[in-house]
C-alpha positions as CSV (number, residue, x, y, z in Angstrom):
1,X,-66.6,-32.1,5.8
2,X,-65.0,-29.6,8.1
3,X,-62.2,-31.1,8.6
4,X,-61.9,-31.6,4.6
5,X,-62.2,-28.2,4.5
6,X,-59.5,-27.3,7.2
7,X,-57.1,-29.5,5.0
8,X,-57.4,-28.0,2.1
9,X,-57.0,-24.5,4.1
10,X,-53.8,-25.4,5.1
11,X,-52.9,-27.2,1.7
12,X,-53.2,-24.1,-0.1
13,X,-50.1,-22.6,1.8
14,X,-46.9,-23.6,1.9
15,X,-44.9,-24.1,5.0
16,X,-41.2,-22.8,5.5
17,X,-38.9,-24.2,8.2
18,X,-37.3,-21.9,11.0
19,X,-35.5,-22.6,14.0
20,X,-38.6,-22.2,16.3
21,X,-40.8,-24.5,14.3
22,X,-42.9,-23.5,11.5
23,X,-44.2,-20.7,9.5
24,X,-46.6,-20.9,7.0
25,X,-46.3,-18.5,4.5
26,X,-49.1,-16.0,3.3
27,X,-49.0,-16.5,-0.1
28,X,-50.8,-19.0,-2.2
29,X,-49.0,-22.7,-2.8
30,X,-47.9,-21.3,-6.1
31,X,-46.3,-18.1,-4.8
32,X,-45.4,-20.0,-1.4
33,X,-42.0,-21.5,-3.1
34,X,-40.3,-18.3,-4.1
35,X,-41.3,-16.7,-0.9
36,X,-39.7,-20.0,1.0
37,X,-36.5,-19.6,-1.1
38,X,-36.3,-15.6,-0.3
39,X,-34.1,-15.8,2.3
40,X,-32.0,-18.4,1.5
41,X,-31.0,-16.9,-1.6
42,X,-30.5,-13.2,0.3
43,X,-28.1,-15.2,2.1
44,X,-26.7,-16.8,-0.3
45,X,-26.6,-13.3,-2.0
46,X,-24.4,-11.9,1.2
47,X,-21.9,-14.8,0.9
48,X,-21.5,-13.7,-2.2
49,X,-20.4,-10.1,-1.3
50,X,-18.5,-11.1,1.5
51,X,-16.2,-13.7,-0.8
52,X,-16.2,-10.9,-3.6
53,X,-15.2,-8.3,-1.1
54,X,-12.2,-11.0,1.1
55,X,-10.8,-11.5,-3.0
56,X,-10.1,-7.5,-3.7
57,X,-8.7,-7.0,-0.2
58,X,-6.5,-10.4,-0.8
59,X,-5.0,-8.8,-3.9
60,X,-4.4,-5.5,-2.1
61,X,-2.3,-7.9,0.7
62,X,-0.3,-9.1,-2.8
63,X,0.0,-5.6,-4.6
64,X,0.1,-3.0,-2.3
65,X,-0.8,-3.4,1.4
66,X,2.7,-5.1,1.9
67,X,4.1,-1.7,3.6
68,X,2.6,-0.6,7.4
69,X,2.2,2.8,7.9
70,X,5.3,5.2,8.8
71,X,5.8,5.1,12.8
72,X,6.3,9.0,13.3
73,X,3.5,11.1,14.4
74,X,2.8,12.9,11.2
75,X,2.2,16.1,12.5
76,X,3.9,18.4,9.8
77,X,1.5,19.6,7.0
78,X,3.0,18.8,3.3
79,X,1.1,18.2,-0.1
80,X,1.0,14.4,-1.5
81,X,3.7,13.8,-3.7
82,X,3.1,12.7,-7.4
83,X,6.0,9.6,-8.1
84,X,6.7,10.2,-11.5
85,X,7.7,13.6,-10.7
86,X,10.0,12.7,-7.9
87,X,11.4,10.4,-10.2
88,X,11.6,13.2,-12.7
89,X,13.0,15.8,-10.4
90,X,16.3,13.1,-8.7
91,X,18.7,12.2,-11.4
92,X,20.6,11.2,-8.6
93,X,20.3,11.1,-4.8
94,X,22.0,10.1,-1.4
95,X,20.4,8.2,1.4
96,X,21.7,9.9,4.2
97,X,19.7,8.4,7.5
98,X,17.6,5.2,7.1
99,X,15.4,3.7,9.6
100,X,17.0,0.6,10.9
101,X,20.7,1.8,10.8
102,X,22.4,-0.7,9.5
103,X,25.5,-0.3,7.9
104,X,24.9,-1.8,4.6
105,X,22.4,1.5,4.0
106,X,25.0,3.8,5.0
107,X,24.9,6.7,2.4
108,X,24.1,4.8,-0.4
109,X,23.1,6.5,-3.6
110,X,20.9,6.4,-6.7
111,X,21.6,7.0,-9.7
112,X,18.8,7.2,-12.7
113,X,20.5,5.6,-16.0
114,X,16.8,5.3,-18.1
115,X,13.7,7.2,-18.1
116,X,10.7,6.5,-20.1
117,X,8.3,9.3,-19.7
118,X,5.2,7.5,-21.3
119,X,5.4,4.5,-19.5
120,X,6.4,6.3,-16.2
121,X,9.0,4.0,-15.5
122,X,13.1,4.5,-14.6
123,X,15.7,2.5,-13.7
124,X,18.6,3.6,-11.0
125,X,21.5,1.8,-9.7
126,X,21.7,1.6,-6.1
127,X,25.4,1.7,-5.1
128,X,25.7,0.2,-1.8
129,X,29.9,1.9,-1.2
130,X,30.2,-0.6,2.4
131,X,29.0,-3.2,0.8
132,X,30.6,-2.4,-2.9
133,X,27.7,-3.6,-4.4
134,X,25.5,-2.3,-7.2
135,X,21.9,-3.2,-7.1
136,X,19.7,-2.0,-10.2
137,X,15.7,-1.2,-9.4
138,X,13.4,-0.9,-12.0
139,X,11.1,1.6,-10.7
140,X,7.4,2.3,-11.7
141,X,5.2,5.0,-11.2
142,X,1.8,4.8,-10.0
143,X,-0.7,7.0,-11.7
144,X,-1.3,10.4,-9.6
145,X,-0.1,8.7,-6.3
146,X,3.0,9.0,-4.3
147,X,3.2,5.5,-4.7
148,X,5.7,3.2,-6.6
149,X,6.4,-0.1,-7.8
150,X,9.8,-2.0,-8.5
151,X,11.5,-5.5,-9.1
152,X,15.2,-6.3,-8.7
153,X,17.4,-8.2,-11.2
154,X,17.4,-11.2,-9.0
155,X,14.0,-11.3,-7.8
156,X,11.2,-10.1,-10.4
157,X,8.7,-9.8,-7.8
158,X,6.9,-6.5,-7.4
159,X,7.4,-4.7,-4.0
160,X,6.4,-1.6,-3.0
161,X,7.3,2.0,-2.0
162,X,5.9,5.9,-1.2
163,X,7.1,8.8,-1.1
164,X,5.6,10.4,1.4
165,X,7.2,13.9,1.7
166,X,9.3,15.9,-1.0
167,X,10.4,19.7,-2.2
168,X,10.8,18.3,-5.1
169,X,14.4,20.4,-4.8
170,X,16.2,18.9,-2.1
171,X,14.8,15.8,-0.4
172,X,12.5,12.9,0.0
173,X,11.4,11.2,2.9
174,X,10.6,7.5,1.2
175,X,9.1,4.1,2.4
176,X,10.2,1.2,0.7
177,X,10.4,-3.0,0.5
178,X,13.5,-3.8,0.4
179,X,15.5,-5.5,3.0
180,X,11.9,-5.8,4.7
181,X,11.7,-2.3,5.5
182,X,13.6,1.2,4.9
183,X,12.4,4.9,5.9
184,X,15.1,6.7,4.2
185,X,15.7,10.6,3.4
186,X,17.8,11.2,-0.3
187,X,19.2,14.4,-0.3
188,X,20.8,15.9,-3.9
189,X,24.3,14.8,-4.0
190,X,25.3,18.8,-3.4
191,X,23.4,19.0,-0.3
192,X,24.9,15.5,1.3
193,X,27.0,17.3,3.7
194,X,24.4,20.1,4.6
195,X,21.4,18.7,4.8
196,X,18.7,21.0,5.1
197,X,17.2,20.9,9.1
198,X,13.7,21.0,6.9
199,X,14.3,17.8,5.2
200,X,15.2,16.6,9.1
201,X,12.5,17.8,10.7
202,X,10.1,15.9,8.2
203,X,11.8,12.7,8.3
204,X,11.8,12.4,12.1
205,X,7.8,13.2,11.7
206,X,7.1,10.6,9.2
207,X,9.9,7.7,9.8
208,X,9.8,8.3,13.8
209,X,13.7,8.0,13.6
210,X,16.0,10.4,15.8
211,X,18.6,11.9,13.8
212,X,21.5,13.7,16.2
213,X,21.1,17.1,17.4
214,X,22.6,19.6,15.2
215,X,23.9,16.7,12.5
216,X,23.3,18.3,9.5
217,X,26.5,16.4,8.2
218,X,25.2,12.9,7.8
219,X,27.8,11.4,5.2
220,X,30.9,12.9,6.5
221,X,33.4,12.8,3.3
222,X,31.9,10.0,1.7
């Protein structure tokens, strides 16, 4: 009879495996189950999460996370800029010094030929002079944000850029996909040949690009 009785003790409970061996829970056998599956459903609850959590950051890799941060030391205090408003503010611009140099950047301009203030959206031909090509972008702004989004005529993709320093007046340091990468400063068309050493002195800080000592004549005649 007692060891009946030590049976039906250890009936009453349910047992749940670990790695050690195993544990007998200290509920009864009709509480025992949900107390077994406990932590296999927290677990399954943090998979859960963690595949939630790798599907937003795998959409920011597509949308906007293309772009590495500027390699200058980013020392020089300056507000964020607001997109739409650079794009408002730069009918037309010159690219005076870009990051990489090359020759097919050299002072190209843009040129805005549409604006559609609701939708935040522009479009500016790119006029590449060594080249002598003309590249349209279909630029759009990103809400409050210095950031932007645009697609070419030959490749509707989506790519990004920021604009991460501007007056507003007479330049804009500005990070964008195209060609892999550009750092470029736009200066008004009137200040081309007299760039101001302000819009310079930013540039180097966020692009990390030298400029030559006492160049403020970037484009020559051009």
């Amino acid at each position: 009879s007692r060891l009946k009785s030590k049976e039906l003790a250890v009936g009453a409970f349910r047992p749940c495996s670990i790695k050690g061996g195993v544990l007998f829970t200290a509920e009864p056998l009709g509480q025992a189950t949900l107390a077994c599956q406990q932590p296999q459903l927290q677990k399954m609850e943090a998979n859960r999460i963690c595949w939630a959590a790798l599907f937003v950051l795998s959409n920011c890799a597509v949308v906007f996370c293309h772009l590495a941060p500027p390699a200058g030391p980013r020392r020089l205090h300056h507000d964020v800029a607001d997109s739409f408003k650079v794009i408002q503010s730069f009918p037309y611009a010159v690219a005076v010094v870009d990051s990489d140099n090359d020759t097919y950047f050299d002072c190209w301009t843009a040129e805005r030929k549409v604006i559609d203030e609701d939708a935040r959206t522009a479009t500016y031909e790119g006029h590449f002079p060594l080249a002598r090509r003309v590249v349209p972008f279909h630029v759009k702004a990103v809400q409050n944000s210095p950031k932007f989004t645009f697609t070419l005529d030959d490749d509707p993709t989506p790519k990004e850029g920021v604009f991460h320093y501007t007056d507003y007046e007479n330049c804009v340091v500005e990070d964008l996909e195209y060609h892999k990468h550009q750092c470029v400063l736009w200066v008004k068309k009137e200040l081309m040949n007299s760039v101001p050493q302000t819009c310079i002195d930013y540039y180097v800080d966020i692009c990390g690009v030298g400029v030559p000592i006492h160049s403020r004549d970037l484009c020559g005649d051009r």
